[in-house]
C-alpha positions as CSV (number, residue, x, y, z in Angstrom):
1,X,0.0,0.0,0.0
2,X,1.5,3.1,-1.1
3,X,1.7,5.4,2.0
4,X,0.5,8.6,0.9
5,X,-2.4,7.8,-1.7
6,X,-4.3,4.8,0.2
7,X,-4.8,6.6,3.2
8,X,-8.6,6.4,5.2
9,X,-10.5,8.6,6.9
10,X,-9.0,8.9,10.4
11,X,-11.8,7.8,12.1
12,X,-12.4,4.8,9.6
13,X,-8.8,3.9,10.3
14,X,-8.7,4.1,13.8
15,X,-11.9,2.1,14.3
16,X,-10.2,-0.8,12.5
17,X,-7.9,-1.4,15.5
18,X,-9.7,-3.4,18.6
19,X,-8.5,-4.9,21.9
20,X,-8.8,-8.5,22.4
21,X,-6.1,-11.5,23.9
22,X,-6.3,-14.9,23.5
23,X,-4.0,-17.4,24.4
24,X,-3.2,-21.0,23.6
25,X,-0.5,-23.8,23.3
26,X,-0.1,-27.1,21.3
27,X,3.6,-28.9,20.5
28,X,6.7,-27.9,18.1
29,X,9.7,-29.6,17.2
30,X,13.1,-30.1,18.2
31,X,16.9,-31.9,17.2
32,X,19.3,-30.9,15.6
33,X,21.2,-29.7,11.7
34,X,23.3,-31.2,9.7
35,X,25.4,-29.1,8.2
36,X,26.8,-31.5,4.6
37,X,24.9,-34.0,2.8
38,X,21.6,-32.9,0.7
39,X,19.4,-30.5,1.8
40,X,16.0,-32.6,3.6
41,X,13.0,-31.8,4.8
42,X,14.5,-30.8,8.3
43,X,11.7,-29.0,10.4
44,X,8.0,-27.9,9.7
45,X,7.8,-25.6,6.8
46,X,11.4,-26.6,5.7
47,X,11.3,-29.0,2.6
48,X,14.5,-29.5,0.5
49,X,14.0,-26.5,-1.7
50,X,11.8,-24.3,0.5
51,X,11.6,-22.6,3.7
52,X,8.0,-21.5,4.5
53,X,8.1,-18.3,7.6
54,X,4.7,-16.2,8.1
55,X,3.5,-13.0,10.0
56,X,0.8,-10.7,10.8
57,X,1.2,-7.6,9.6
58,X,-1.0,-4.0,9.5
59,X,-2.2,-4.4,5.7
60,X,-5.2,-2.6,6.6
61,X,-6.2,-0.1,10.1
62,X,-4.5,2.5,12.0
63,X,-1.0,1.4,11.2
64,X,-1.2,0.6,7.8
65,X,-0.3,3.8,6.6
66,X,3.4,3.2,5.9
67,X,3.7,0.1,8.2
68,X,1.9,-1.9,5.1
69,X,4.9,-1.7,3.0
70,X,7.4,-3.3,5.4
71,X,6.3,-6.7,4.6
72,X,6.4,-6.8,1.2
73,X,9.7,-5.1,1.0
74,X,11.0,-7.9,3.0
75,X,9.4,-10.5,0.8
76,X,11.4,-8.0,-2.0
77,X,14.8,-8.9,-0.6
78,X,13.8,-12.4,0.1
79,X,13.3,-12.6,-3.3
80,X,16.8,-11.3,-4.3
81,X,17.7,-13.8,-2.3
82,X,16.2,-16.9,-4.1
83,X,17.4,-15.2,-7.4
84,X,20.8,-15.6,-6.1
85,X,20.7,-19.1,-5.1
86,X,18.8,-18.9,-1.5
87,X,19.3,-20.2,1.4
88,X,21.5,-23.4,1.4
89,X,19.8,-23.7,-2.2
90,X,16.1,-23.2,-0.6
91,X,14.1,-20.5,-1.9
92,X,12.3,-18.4,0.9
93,X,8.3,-18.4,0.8
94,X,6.8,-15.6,2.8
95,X,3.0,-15.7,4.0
96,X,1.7,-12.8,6.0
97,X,-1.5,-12.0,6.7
98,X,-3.3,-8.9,7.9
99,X,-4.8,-8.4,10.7
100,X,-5.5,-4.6,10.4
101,X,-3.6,-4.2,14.1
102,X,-6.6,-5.5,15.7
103,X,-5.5,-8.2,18.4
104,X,-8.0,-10.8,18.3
105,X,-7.3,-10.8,14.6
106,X,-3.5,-11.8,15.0
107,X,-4.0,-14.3,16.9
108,X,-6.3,-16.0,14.1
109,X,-3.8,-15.2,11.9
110,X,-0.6,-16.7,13.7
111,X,-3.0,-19.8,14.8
112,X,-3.9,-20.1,11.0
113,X,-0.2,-20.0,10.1
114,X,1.1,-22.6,12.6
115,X,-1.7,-24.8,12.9
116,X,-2.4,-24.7,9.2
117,X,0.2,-23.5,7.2
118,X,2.8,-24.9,9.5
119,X,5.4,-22.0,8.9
120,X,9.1,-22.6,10.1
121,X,8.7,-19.6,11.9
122,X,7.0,-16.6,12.7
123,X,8.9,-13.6,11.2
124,X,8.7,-9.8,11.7
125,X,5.3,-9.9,13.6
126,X,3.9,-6.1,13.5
127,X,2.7,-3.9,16.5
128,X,3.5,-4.4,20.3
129,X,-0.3,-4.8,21.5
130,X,-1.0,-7.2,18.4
131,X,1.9,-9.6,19.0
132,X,1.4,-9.6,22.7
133,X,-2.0,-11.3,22.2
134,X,-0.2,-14.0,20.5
135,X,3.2,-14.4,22.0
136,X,2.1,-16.8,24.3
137,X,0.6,-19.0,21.9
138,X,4.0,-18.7,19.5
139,X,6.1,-19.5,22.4
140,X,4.4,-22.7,23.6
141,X,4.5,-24.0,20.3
142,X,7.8,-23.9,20.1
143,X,7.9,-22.1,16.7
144,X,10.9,-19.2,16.5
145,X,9.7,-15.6,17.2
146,X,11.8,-13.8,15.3
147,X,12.7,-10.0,15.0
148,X,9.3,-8.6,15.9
149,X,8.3,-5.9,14.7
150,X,8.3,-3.8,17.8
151,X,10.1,-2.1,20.4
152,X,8.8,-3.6,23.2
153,X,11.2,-4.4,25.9
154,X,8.8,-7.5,26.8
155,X,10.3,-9.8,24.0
156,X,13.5,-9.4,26.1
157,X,12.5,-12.1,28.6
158,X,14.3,-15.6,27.5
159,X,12.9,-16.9,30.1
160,X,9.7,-16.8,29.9
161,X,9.7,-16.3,26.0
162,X,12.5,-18.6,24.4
163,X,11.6,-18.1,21.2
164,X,10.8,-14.1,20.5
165,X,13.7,-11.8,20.1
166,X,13.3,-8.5,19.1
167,X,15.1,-6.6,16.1
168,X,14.9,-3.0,16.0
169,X,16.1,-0.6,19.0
170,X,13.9,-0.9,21.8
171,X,11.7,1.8,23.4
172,X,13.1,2.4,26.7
173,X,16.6,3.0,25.2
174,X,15.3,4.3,22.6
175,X,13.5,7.0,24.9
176,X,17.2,7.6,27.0
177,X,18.9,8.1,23.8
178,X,16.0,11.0,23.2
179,X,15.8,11.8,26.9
180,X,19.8,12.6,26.8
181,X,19.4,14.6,23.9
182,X,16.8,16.4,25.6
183,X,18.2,17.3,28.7
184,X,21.5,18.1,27.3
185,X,19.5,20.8,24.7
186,X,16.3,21.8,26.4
187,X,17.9,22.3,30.0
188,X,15.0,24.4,31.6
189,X,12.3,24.1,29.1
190,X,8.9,22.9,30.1
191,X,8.3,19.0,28.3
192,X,5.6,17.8,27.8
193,X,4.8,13.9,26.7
194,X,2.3,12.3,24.0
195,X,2.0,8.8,23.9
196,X,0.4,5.5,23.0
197,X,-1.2,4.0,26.1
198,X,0.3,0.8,25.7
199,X,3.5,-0.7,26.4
200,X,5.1,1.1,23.2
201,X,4.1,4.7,24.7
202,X,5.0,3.3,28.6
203,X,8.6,2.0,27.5
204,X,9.3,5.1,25.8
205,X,8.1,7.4,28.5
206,X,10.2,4.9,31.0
207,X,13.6,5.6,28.8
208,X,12.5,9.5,28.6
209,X,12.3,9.4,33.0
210,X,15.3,8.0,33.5
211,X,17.1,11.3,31.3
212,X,15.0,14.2,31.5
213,X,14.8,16.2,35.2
214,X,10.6,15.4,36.5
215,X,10.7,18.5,37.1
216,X,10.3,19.8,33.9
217,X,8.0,17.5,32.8
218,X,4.4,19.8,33.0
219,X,2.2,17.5,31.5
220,X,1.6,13.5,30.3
221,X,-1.1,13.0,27.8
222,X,-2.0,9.4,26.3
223,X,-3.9,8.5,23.3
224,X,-5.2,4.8,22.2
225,X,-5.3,3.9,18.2
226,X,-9.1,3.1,18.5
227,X,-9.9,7.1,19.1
228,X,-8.8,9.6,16.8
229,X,-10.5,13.0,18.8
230,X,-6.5,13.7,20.1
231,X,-8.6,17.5,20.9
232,X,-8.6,17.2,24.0
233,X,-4.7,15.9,25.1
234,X,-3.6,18.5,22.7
235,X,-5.4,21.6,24.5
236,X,-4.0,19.9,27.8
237,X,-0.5,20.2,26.3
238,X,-0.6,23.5,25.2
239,X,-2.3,24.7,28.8
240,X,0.6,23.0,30.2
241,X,3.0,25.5,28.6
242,X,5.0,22.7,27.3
243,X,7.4,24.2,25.1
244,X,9.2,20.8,23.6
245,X,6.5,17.5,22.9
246,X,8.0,14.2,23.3
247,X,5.4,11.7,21.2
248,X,6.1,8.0,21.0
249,X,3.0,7.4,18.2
250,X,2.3,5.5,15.3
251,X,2.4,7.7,12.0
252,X,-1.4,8.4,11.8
253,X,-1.5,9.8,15.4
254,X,1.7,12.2,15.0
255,X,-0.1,13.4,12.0
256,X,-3.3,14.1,14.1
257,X,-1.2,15.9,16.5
258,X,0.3,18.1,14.1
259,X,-2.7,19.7,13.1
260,X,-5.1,19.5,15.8
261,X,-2.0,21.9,17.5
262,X,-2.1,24.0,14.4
263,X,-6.1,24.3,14.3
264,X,-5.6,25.3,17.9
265,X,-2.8,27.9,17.2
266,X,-0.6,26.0,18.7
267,X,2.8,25.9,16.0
268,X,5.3,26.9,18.1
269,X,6.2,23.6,20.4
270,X,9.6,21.8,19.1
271,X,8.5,18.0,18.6
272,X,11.0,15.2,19.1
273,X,9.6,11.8,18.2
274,X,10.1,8.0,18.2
275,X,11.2,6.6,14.6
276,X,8.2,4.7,14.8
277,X,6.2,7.6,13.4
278,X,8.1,9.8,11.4
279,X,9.5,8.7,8.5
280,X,9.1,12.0,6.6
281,X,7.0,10.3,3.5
282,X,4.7,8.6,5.3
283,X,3.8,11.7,7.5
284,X,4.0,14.2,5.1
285,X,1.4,12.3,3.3
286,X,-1.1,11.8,5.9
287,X,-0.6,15.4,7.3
288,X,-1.4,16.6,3.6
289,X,-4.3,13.3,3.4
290,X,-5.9,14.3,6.4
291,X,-6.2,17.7,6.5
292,X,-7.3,17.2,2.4
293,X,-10.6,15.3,3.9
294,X,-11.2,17.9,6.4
295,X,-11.2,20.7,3.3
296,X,-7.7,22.3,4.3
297,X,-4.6,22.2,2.1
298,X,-1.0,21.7,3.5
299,X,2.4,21.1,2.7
300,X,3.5,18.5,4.1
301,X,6.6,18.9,4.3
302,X,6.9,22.2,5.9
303,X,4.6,20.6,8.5
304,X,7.4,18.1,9.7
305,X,10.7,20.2,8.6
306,X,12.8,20.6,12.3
307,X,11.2,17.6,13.8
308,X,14.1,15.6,15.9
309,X,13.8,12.1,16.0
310,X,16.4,8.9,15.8
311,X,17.3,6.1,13.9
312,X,19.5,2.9,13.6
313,X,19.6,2.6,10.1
314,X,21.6,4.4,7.5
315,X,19.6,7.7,6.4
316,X,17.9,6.9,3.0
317,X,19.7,10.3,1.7
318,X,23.2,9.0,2.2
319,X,23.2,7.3,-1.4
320,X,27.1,6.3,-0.7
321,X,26.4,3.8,1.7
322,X,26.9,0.5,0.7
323,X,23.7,-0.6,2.3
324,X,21.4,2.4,0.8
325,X,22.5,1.3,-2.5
326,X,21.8,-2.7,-1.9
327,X,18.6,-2.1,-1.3
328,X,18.0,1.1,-3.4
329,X,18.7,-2.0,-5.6
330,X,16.4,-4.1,-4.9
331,X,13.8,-2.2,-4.1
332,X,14.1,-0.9,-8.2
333,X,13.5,-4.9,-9.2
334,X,11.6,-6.2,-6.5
335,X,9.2,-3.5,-5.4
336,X,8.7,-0.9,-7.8
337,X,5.1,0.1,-6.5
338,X,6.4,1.2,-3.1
339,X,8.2,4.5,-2.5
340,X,12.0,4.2,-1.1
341,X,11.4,5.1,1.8
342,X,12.1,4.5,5.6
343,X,9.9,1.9,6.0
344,X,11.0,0.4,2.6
345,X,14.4,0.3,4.0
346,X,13.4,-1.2,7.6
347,X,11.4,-4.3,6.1
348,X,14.9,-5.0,3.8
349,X,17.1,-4.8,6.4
350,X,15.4,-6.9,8.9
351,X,14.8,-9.5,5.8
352,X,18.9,-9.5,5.7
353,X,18.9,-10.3,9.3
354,X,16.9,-13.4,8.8
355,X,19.1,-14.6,6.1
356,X,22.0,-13.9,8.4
357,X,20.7,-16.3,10.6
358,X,19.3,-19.0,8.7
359,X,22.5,-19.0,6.9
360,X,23.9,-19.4,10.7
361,X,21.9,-21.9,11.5
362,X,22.7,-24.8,9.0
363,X,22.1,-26.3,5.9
364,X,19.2,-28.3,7.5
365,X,17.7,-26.5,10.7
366,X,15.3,-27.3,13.0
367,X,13.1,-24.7,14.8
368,X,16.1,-25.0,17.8
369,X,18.9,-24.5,15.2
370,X,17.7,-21.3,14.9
371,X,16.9,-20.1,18.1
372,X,20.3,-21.2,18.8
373,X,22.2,-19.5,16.3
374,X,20.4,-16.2,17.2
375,X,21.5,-16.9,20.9
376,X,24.7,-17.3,20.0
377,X,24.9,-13.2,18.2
378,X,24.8,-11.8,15.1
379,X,26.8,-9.6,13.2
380,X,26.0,-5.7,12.8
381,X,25.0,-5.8,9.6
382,X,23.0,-2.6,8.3
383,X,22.2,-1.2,11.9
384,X,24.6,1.3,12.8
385,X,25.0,-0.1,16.4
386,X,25.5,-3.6,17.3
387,X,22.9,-6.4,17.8
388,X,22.1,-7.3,21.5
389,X,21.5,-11.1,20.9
390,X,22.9,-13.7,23.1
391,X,21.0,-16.7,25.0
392,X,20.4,-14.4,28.0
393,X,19.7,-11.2,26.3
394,X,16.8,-11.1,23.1
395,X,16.9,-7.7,22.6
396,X,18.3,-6.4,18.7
397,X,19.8,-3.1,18.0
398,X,21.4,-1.2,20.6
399,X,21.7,1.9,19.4
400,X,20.4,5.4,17.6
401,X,21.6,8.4,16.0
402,X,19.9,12.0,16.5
403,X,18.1,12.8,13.5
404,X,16.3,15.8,12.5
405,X,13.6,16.4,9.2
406,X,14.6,18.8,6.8
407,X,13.0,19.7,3.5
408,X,11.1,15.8,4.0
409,X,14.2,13.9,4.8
410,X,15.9,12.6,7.7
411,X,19.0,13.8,8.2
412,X,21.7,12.8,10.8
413,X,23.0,15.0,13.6
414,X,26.1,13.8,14.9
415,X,27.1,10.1,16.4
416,X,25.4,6.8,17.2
417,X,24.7,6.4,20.5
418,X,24.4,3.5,22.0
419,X,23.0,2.3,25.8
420,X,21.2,-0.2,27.7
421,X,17.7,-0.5,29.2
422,X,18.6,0.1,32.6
423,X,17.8,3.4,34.4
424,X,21.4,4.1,35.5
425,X,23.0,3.1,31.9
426,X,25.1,5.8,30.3
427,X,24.0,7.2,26.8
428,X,27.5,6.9,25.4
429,X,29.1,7.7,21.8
430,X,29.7,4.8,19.7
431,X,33.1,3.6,18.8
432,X,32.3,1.0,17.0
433,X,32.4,1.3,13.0
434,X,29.4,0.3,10.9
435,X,29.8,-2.3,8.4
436,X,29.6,-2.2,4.6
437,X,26.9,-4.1,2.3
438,X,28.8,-7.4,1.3
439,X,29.1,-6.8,-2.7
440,X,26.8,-9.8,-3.8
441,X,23.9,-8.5,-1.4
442,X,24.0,-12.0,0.6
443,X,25.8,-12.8,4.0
């Protein structure tokens, strides 16, 4: 779905996403890979010249705008990859099914795809209150979790969930790398926080408390995707006298934000963000979509130019980085309809990581094989700050740069930082070096 012409009415959208959580368990499978001989039918969804993975994704709802293009720009490099000869000479079949970021739904969806499809694994899994309602049920069937879709720091619990690991950089550092940035250039200002009611808003605002002073925090407003009248905890921010907005939202609610504060006069409070809802195409579209349906035109652009957010992926503007180009690539053969943009880029580079570890995990895997060789860590690859993975620690990237949008692109101010998801870890500059794009586009 192309972000900024398939766009719904707001409150068509929102009314798409609904709260339900279901839970249940049946058996998986276990053994070990051998790594010579002819490939074999080695696990469920794993015959000699396929791999079968599934997921539930936002095709449709309040996070489809944008989010809907992540899976099928994964499938995109998946596809590069069976053109060059796949995985261990398997080609890479990718089911996923929407669920419009309604709950109840994705847990019909993953039940359909391990009880009936009988997928290898669950991959990329969209939206923190959608794959909560079916962690559980992933988890007990012993079917890999891998590199959800989400920041939650709940799929950082090997104990308890074995199977799940997370990918992208998680909300609570995610909100210290912001908080620091904060307190180090809004010393004294009054801050004020927007936010999803959910664990993806509450880990955020946990990362931003352990940076930024309480003190100057004048007002906490909370929205949920199933009601777009955001009236109301706008007004309360701007009686607050908040003079910087921290928002950890999903696309469609930042837009919402943005101009229900300019129909209130409000223009004037500097906004720093969570990645999760500003790549610059996606919410320049619905800021000019939205306010289009209410008879208003906008630019879109000038709506989002000096809004600071992060990110832990190459900007899409840096056309000399190996990794921009690989996929730049790919995305010009494999998924032409889409725009290039920031969501295009994340549902490549977490397709990578798979490859990365299916590669690791032998030429014929079981559902453990892979859960071990994620346990036993990855390399960088396109994030710009080192994976997290080991068998006590699920968590994926580690670290973010500063980014602010100019003229509707992201563009990066100063180093990576990276940190942990503790209240007393320091928000330090990363030494490390990023890696390059391996020339053939495979690890």
């Amino acid at each position: 779905m192309n972000r900024s012409h398939r766009v719904g009415t707001p409150a068509i959208v929102a009314a798409a996403a609904a709260v339900a959580m279901i839970a249940a368990g049946c058996g998986g499978s276990s053994g070990s890979s051998s790594s010579s001989g002819a490939a074999t039918a080695s696990a469920p969804g794993i015959t000699a010249h396929q791999i079968l993975i599934g997921s539930h994704q936002p095709l449709t709802g309040p996070a489809a705008p944008g989010y809907s293009e992540i899976a099928p720009a994964a499938n995109a490099y998946f596809q590069y990859v069976n053109a060059h000869g796949g995985i261990y000479g398997r080609h890479i079949k990718y089911t996923y099914l929407d669920d419009g970021y309604d709950p109840s739904k994705t847990v019909s969806d993953v039940h359909q795809l391990i009880l009936q499809d009988n997928v290898y694994a669950i991959f990329d899994g969209l939206g923190t209150p959608t794959h909560l309602a079916a962690v559980s049920f992933i988890n007990s069937s012993k079917v890999p979790d891998v590199f959800v879709a989400s920041g939650c720091d709940c799929w950082n619990n090997p104990s308890k969930y074995p199977q799940t690991f997370g990918w992208q950089l998680d909300y609570i550092r995610e909100g210290k790398i912001l908080g620091a940035y904060i307190k180090q250039h809004f010393a004294g200002k009054n801050i004020g926080y927007f936010y999803q009611n959910d664990e993806f808003g509450q880990d955020g605002v946990k990362g931003l408390d352990y940076e930024i002073p309480h003190s100057q925090v004048v007002s906490r407003q909370t929205y949920v995707p199933t009601n777009v009248n955001v009236g109301p905890a706008v007004a309360a921010l701007k009686a607050s006298g908040a003079q910087v907005v921290v928002s950890f939202a999903i696309p469609a609610f930042n837009a919402l934000f943005k101009l229900t504060s300019e129909k209130l006069g409000w223009t004037n409070p500097t906004i720093v963000a969570s990645n999760v809802g500003t790549d610059p195409l996606t919410l320049g579209g619905l800021l000019q979509a939205y306010a289009k349906q209410a008879g208003a035109t906008v630019n879109g652009n000038q709506l989002t130019n000096g809004i600071i957010t992060d990110g832990y992926l190459p900007t899409l503007g840096n056309t000399g980085n190996s990794w921009i180009a690989l996929f730049k690539k790919v995305h010009d053969t494999y998924d032409t309809k889409a725009p290039f943009d920031g969501n295009v880029l994340y549902g490549m580079a977490v397709g990578y990581t798979f490859v990365q570890a299916m590669m690791k995990a032998g030429k014929n895997p079981t559902r453990a094989d892979l859960v071990k060789a994620i346990n036993a860590g990855l390399p960088q690859g396109p994030a710009v700050a080192p994976y997290a993975y080991s068998s006590s620690n699920h968590a994926g990237v580690t670290g973010a740069y500063i980014g602010k949008i100019m003229n509707g692109a992201l563009v990066q101010q100063g180093p990576v930082y990276v940190t942990d998801a503790t209240p007393t870890g320091a928000v330090t500059a990363y030494t490390g070096s990023e890696q390059a794009a391996p020339g053939s586009g495979m690890p």
